[in-house]
matplotlib code that plots the C-alpha trace (Angstrom):
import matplotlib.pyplot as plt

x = [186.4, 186.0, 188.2, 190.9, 189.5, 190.3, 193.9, 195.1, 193.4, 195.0, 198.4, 198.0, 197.4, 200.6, 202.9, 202.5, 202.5, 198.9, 196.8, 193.2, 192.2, 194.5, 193.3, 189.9, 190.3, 191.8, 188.6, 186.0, 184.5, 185.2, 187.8, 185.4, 184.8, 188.0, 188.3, 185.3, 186.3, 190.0, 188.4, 185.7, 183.0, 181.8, 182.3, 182.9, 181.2, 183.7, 183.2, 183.4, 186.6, 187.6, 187.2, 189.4, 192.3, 192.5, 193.7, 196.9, 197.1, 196.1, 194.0, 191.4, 193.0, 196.5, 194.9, 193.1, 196.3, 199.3, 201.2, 201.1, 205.0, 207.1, 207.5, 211.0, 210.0, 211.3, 209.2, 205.1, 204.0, 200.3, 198.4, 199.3, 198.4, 195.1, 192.3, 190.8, 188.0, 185.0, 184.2, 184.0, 187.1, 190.2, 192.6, 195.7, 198.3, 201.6, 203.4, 201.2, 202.6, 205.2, 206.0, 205.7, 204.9, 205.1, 203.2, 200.4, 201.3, 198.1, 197.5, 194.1, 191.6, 188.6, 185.9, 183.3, 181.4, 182.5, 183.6, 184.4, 180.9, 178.1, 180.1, 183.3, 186.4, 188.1, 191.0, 194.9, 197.9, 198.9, 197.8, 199.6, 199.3, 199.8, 197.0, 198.1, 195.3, 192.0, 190.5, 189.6, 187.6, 188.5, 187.6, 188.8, 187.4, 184.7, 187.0, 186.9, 189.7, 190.1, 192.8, 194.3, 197.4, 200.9, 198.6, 199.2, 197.7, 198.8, 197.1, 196.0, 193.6, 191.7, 190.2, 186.8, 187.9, 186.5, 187.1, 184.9, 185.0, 183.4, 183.8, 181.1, 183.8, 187.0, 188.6, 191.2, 194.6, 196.2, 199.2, 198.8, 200.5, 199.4, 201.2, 200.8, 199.2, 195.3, 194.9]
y = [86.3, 87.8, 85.9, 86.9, 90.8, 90.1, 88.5, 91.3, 94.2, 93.1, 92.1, 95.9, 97.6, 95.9, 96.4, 100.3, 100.4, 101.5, 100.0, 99.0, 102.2, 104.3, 103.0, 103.2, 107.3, 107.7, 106.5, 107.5, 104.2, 102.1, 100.4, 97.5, 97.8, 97.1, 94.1, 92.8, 92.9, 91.2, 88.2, 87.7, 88.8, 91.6, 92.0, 95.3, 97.1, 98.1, 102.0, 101.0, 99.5, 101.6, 104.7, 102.4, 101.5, 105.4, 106.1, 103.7, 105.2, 101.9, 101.3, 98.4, 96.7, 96.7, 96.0, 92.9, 91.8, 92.2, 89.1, 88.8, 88.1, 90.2, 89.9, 90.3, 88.9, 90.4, 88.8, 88.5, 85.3, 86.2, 83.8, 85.4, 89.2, 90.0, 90.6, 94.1, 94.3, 91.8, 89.8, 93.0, 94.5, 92.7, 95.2, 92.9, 94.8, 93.7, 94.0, 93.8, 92.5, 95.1, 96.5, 100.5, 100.6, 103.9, 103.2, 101.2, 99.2, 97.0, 95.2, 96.1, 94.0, 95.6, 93.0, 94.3, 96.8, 96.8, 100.8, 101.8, 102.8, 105.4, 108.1, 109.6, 108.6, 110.9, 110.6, 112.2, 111.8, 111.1, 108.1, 106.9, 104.0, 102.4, 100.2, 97.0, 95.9, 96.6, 100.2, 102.1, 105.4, 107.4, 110.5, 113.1, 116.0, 115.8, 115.5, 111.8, 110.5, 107.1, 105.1, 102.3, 99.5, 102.0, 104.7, 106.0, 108.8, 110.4, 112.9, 114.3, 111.6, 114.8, 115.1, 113.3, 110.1, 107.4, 104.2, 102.6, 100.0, 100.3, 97.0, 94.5, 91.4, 92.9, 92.9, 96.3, 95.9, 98.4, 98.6, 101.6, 103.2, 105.5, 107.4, 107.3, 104.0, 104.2, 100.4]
z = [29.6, 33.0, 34.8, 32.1, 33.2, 36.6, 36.0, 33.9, 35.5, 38.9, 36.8, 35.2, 38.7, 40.5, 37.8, 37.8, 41.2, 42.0, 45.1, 44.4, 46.5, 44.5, 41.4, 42.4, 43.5, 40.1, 38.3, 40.7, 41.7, 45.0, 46.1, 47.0, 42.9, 42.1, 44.8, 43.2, 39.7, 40.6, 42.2, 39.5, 41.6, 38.9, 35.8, 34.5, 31.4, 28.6, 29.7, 33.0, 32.1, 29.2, 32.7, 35.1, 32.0, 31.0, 34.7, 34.1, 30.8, 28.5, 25.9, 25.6, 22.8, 24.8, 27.6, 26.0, 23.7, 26.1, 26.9, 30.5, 30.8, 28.9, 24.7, 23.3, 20.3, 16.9, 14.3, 14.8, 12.6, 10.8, 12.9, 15.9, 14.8, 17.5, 15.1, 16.9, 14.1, 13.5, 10.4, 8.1, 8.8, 10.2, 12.2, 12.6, 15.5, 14.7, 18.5, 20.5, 23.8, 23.3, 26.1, 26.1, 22.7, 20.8, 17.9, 16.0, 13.0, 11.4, 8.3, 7.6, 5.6, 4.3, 3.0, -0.2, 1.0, 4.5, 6.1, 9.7, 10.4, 9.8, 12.7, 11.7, 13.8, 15.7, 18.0, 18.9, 16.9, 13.8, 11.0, 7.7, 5.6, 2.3, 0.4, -0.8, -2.6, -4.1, -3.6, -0.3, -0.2, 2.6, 3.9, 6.0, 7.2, 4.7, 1.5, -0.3, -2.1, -3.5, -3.4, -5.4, -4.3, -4.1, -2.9, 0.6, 3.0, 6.2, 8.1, 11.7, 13.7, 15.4, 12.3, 11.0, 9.0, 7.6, 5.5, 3.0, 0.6, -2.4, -4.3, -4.0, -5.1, -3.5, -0.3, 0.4, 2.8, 4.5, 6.3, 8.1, 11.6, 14.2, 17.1, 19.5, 19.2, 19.8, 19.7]

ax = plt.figure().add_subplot(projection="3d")
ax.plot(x, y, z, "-o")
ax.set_aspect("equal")
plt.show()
């Protein structure tokens, strides 16, 4: 995976113009760091990284799903939706290799019993989706609701969510948007 880091770190760099010194004075590291990450000499941390990709601005998931030669594509077949989640909870981005994409769309898959962790999330902009099946508990700044397929929800990301599964037999998707896309 490194020498993937290393391609599209230095790809990311060029492309908005930046010098490895100039990057490097953005983040507060080296320039020799950033030489030593592009030829796959070092391999950074993901806060390390997560530091160097806010200076650009990009997130880790765009950085990590862009397609390294421009997408024009229109349609995005299922297969080929990144899976930013784990084994619990699928986050499918629809787009991703977009370039300067101005929102997140994802078909989210809740498995039983599976939620988005013990810590409430918290981040800018705005969030909406609609659940497509089963139930999904969610919570937002300390209020639960549940939800049911047709149900929807929309609110401000700067305040403490969640999402939470409650079945033990049934999985939950969501299709769900954010802006400006976070993933």
């Amino acid at each position: 995976m490194s020498v993937e880091v290393a391609t599209r770190l230095q790809y990311i760099r060029k492309k908005n113009g930046l010098s490895q010194r100039e990057l490097a004075k953005r983040a507060g590291v080296t320039n020799g760091t950033i030489s030593l990450i592009e030829q796959n000499r070092v391999s950074p941390s993901v806060g390390s990284l997560k530091k160097l990709l806010e200076c650009i601005p990009m997130s880790l998931a765009e950085f990590f799903t862009f397609e390294l030669d421009e997408n024009k594509s229109v349609v995005f077949c299922a297969e080929s939706l990144p899976n930013l989640g784990n084994e619990s909870i699928q986050l499918r981005l629809v787009g991703s290799g977009v370039k300067d994409r101005n929102m997140c769309i994802m078909r989210e898959v809740y498995e039983p019993q599976a939620d988005t962790g013990p810590e409430v999330l918290e981040h800018a902009g705005q969030e909406g989706g609609v659940v497509v099946r089963g139930e999904i508990e969610l919570t937002v700044d300390g209020q639960s609701y549940t939800l049911r397929p047709g149900d929807a929800y929309y609110f401000e990301s700067k305040l403490p969510h969640r999402f939470r599964n409650l079945s033990d037999t049934e999985p939950c998707e969501i299709v769900s948007a954010n802006s400006p896309p976070t993933f």
